[in-house]
C-alpha positions as CSV (number, residue, x, y, z in Angstrom):
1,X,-48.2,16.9,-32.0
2,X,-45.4,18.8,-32.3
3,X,-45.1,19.6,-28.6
4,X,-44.9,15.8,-28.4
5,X,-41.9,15.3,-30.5
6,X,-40.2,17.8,-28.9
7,X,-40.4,16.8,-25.5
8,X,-39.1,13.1,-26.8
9,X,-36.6,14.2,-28.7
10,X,-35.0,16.6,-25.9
11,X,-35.4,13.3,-23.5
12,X,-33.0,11.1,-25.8
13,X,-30.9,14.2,-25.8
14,X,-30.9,14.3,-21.9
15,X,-30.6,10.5,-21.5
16,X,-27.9,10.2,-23.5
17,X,-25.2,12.2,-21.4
18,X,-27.1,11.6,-18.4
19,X,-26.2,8.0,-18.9
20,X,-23.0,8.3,-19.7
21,X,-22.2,10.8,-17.2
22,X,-23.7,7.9,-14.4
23,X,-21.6,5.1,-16.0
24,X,-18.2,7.0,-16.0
25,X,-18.5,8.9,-13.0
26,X,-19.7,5.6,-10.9
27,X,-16.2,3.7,-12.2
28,X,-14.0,6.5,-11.1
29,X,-15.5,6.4,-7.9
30,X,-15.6,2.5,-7.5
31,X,-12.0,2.5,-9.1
32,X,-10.6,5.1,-6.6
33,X,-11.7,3.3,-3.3
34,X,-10.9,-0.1,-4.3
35,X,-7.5,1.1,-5.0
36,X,-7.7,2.9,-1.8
37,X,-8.4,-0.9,-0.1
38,X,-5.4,-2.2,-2.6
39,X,-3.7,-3.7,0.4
40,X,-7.0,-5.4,1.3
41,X,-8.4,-6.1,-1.9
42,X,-5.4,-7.5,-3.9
43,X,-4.1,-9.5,-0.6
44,X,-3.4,-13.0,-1.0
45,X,-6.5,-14.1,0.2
46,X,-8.4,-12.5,-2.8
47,X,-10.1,-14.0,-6.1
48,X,-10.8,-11.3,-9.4
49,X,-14.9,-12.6,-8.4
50,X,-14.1,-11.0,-4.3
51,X,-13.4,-8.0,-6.3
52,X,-15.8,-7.5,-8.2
53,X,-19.1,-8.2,-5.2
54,X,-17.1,-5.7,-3.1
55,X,-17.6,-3.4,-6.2
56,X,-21.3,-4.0,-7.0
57,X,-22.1,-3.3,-3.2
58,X,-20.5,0.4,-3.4
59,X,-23.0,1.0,-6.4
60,X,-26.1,2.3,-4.5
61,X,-23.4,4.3,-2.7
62,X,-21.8,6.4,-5.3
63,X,-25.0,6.5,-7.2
64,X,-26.0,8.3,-4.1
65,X,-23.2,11.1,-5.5
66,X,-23.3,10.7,-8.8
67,X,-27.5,10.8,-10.5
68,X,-27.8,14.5,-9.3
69,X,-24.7,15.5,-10.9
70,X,-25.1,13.1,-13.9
71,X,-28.9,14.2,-14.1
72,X,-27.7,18.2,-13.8
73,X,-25.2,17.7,-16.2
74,X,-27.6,15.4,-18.9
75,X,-30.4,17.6,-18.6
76,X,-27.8,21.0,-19.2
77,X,-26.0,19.6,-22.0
78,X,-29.4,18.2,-23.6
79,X,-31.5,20.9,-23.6
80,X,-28.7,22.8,-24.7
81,X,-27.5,20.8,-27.6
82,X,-31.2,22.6,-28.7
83,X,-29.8,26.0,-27.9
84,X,-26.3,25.3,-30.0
85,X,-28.6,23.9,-33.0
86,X,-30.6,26.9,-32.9
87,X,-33.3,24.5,-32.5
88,X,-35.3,26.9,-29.7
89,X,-34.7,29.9,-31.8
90,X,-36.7,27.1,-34.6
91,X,-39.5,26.8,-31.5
92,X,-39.8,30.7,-30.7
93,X,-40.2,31.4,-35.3
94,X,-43.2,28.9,-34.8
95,X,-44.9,30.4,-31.7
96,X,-43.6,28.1,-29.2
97,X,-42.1,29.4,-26.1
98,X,-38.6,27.7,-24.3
99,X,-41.1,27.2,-21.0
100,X,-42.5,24.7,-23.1
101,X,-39.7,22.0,-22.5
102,X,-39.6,22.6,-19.1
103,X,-41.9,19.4,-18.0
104,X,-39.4,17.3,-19.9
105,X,-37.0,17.2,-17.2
106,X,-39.1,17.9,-14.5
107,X,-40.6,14.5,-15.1
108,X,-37.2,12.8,-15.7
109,X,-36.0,14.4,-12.9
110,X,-39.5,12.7,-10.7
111,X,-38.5,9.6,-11.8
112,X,-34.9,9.6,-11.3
113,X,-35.7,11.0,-7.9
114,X,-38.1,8.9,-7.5
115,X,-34.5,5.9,-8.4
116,X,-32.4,7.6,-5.9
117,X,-34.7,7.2,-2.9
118,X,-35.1,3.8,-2.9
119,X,-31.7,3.4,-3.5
120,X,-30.4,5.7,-0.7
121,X,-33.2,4.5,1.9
122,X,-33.7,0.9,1.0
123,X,-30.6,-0.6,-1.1
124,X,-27.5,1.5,0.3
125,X,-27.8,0.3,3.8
126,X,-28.0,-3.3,2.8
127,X,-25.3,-3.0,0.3
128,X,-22.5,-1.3,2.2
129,X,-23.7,-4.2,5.2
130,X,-22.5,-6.6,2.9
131,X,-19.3,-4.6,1.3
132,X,-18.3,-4.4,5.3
133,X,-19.0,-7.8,6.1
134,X,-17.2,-9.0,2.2
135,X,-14.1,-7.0,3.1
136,X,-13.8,-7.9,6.9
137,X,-14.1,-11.8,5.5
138,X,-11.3,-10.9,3.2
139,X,-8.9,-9.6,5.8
140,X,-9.4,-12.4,7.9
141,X,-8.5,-14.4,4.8
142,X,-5.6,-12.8,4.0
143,X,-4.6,-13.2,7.9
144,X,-5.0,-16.5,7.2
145,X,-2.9,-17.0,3.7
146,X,-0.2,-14.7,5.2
147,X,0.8,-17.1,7.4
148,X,4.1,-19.2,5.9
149,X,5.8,-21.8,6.6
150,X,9.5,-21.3,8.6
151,X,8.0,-17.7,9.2
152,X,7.1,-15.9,12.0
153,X,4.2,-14.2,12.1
154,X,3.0,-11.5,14.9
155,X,-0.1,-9.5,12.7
156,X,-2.6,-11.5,15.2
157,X,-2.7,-9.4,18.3
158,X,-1.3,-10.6,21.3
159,X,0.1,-13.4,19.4
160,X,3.7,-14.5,18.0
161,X,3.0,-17.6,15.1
162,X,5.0,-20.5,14.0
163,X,4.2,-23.5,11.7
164,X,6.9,-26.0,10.1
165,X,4.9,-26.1,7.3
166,X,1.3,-24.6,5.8
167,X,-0.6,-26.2,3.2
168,X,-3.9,-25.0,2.2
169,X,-4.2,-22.9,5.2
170,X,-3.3,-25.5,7.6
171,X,-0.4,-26.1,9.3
172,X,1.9,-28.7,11.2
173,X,4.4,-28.7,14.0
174,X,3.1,-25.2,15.5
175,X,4.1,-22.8,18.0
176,X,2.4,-20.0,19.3
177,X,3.2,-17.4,22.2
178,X,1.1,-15.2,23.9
179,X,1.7,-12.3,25.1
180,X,-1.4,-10.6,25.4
181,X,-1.6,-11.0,29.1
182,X,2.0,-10.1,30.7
183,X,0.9,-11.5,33.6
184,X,0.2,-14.6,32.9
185,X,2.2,-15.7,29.4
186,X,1.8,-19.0,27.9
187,X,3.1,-20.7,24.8
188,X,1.3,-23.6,23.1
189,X,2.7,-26.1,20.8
190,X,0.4,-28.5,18.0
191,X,0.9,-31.1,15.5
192,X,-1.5,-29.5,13.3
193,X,-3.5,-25.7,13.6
194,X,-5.5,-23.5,11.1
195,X,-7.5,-20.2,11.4
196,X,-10.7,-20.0,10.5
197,X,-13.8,-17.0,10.9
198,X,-15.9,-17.3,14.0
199,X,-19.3,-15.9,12.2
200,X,-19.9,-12.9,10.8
201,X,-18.2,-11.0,13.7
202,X,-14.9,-9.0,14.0
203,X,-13.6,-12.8,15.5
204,X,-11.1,-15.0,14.1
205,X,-10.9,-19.0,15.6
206,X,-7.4,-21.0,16.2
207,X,-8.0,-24.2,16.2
208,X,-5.1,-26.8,17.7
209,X,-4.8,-30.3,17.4
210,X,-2.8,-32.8,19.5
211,X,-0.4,-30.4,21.6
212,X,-0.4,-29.2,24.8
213,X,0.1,-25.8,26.6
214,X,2.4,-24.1,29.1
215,X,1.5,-21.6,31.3
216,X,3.5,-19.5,34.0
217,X,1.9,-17.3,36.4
218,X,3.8,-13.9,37.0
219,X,5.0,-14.1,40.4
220,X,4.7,-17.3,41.2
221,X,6.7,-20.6,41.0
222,X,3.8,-22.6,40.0
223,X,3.9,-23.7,36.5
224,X,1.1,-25.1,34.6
225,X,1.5,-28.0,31.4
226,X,-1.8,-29.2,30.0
227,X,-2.1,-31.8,27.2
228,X,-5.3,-31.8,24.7
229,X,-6.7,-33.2,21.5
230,X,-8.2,-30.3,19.8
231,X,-8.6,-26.8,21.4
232,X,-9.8,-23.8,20.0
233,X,-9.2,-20.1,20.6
234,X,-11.0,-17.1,19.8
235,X,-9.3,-14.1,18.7
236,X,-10.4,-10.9,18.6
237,X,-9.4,-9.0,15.7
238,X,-11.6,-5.7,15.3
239,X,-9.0,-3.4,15.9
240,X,-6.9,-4.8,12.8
241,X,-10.6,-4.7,10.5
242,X,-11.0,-1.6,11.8
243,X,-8.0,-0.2,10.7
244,X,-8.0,-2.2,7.1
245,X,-11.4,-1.9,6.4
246,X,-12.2,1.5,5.1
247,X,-15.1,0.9,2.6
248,X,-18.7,2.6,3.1
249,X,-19.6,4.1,6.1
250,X,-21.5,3.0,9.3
251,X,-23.8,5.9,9.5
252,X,-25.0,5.1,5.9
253,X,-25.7,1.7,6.9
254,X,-28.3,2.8,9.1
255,X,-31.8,1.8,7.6
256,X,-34.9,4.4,8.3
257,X,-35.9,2.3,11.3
258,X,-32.6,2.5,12.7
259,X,-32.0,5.9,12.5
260,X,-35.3,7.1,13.8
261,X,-35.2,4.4,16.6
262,X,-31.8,6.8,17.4
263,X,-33.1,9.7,17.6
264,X,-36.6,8.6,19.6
265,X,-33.3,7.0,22.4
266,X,-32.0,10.5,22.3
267,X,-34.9,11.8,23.1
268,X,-36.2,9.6,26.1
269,X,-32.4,10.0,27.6
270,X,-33.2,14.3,27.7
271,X,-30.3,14.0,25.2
272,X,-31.4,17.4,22.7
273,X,-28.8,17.7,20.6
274,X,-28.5,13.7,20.0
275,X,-32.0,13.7,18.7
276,X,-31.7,16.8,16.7
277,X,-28.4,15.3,15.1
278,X,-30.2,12.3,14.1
279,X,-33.1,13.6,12.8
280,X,-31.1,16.0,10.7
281,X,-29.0,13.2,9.0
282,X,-32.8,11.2,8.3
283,X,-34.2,14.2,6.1
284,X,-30.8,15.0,4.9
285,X,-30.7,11.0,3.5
286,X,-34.3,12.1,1.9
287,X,-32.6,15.7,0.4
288,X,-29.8,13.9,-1.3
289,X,-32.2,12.3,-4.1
290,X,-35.1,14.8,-4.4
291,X,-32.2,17.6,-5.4
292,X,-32.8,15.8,-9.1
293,X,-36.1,17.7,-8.9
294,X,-34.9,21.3,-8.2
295,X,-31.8,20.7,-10.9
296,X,-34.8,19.4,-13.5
297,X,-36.2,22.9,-12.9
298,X,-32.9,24.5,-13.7
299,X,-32.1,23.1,-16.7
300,X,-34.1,24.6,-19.7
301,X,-33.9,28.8,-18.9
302,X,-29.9,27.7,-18.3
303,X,-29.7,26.5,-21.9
304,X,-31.7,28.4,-23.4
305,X,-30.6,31.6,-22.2
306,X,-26.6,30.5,-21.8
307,X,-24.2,31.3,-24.4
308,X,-21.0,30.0,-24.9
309,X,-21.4,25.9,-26.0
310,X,-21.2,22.8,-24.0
311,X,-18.3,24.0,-21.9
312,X,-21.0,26.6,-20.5
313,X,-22.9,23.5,-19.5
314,X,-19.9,22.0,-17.6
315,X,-19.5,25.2,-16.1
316,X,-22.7,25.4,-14.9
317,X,-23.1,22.4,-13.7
318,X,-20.0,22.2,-11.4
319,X,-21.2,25.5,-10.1
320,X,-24.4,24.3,-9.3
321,X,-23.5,21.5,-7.8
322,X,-20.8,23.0,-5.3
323,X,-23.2,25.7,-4.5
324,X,-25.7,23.4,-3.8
325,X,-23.7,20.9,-1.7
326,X,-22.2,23.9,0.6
327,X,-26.3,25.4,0.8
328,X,-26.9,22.0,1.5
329,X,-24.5,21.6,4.1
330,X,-25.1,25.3,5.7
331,X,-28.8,24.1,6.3
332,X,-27.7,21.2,7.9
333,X,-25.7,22.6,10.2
334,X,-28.6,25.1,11.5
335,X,-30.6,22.3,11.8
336,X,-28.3,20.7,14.0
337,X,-27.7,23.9,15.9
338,X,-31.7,24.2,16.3
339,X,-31.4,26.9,14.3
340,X,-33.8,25.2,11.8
341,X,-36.3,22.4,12.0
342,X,-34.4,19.3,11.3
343,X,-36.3,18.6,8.4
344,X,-35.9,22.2,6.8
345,X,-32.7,22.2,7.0
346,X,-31.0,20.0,4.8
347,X,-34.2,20.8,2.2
348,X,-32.7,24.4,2.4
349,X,-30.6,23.8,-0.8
350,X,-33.6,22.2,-2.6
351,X,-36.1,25.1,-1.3
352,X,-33.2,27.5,-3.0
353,X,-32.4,25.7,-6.4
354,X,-36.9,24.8,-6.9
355,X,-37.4,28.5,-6.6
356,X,-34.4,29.8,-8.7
357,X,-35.5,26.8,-11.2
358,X,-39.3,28.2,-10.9
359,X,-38.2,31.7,-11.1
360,X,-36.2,31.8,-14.4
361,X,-39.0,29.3,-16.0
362,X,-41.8,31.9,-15.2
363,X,-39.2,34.7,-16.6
364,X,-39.1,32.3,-19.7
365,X,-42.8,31.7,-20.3
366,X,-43.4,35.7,-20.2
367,X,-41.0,36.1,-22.5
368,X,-42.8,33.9,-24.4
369,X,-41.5,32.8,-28.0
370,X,-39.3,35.9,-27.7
371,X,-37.0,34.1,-25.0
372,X,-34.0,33.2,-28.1
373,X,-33.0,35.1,-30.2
């Protein structure tokens, strides 16, 4: 019974700050690359509701980042709000050993890692898919609202823009020169033109109504005038999302599917290190979240062996988690090399942190209630 109300009590203590810890760290992280994408973001072509979808789909993301240092620090500071109470010095006067809160965050640390997978394997793909495709929509947008009236405008490539007037997005009385192709200029002129997205590509559409086109061929003296009712002209603009769009990443859109269906091509090409590099990145995506495990082993013999308050938990938990990032990242590397099986590799850092975590708990429970004093 009272084993029971222990292990409760120490997991509202670890909750607590372990929440907190995943709400602030997330909107610092959030906050700092939407400001990054200010230009993109805050562009003309933008609404507050734009903003804030862009936002929700770097979530899964940064929670990628942020549970094992929020659950490190959570489960430091928790069980170590019982070390500054003197509460395991209480536990070790009654009999009761420090090892015995050790399944507390062991358990929250199954769940939570439990959390992070199907966030990092499942939901992060889809979600930076859609932040991509949300901010390459706004660009194009903004390309599109950029565009004023008496103004020239040469962001489209190739392309030199003029319009009389723009209302809404559409425009009358409209020039527009080419001169993507030197070879072969032409300059169009419209009553009436707008943009608008061709699909979900990296394509932007010019549509023209009642004009007509002229066309000189470099070289020669023929000279060609075409009249027309409505045309329509595809632009190509990844380079400019390229450049503007710098949210997520593409490897971390790759599903499980996608990424093994990689490294089976690099494979059946003879190409070694292709396949090795892709199988390394797979279990590395599966390291990320079970590193909430090895951390829930950590945290008890920390606090109740640490002395010095809750900036001893800080400490230790920015220590542990740049140590373990740069283990982490060691392994990965020999794995790549072949050094290491792909899979070992970036589970090196786990491997390391489990059996530290297992080693100071077995240290704790032969010390038995003697542990604090």
């Amino acid at each position: 019974m009272l084993v029971g109300k222990l292990h409760r009590y120490l997991a509202r203590e670890i909750l607590l700050p372990f929440a907190a810890g995943v709400v602030f760290l997330t909107q610092i992280l959030i906050a700092t690359s939407i400001l990054a994408q200010a230009g993109v973001l805050f562009g003309s072509g933008v609404s507050f509701l734009d903003v804030a979808r862009v936002a929700l789909d770097l979530v899964p993301h940064y929670l990628g980042y942020v549970l094992p240092v929020s659950f490190l620090l959570g489960a430091v500071v928790g069980a170590g709000r019982l070390a500054d109470d003197r509460e395991i010095v209480a536990m070790g006067a009654a009999g009761l050993s420090p090892a015995r809160l050790v399944p507390v965050p062991v358990l929250l640390g199954v769940a939570a890692a439990g959390a992070a997978l199907v966030l990092a394997l499942v939901v992060e793909p889809r979600a930076l898919h859609d932040a991509r495709l949300r901010v390459n929509d706004i660009i194009r947008r903004n390309i599109t609202n950029d565009v004023k009236g008496g103004v020239f405008y040469e962001d489209l490539p190739g392309l030199t823009l003029y319009a009389e007037s723009v209302h809404e997005g559409r425009w009358s009385h409209v020039l527009i020169s080419s001169h993507d192709d030197p070879q072969a200029p032409f300059l169009a002129l419209a009553q009436a033109g707008r943009l608008e997205p061709a699909g979900e590509g990296s394509d932007l559409r010019l549509v023209l109504r009642e004009g007509e086109v002229h066309r000189e061929e470099a070289g020669s003296d023929e000279y060609l005038l075409a009249q027309y009712r409505r045309a329509t002209v595809t632009l190509g603009v990844a380079e400019t999302l390229q450049e503007q769009n710098r949210v997520g990443g593409a490897l971390f859109e790759l599903t499980v599917p996608q990424i093994a269906g990689r490294a089976r091509a690099a494979a059946a090409a003879g190409d070694v290190e292709g396949r090795r590099r892709w199988e390394t990145f797979l279990h590395r995506r599966i390291a990320a979240p079970l590193s909430l495990l090895a951390f829930g082993l950590l945290a008890v013999p920390v606090a109740a062996t640490r002395r010095g308050g809750r900036a001893f938990g800080y400490a230790a938990t920015l220590l542990s988690v740049v140590a373990y990032y740069a283990l982490m990242r060691f392994g990965e590397g020999l794995s790549q090399k072949g050094s290491l099986p792909p899979w070992l590799g970036p589970q090196l850092a786990n491997l390391a942190f489990a059996l530290l975590g297992a080693v100071l708990t077995a240290l704790l429970g032969r010390r038995g209630a003697e542990a604090v004093r």
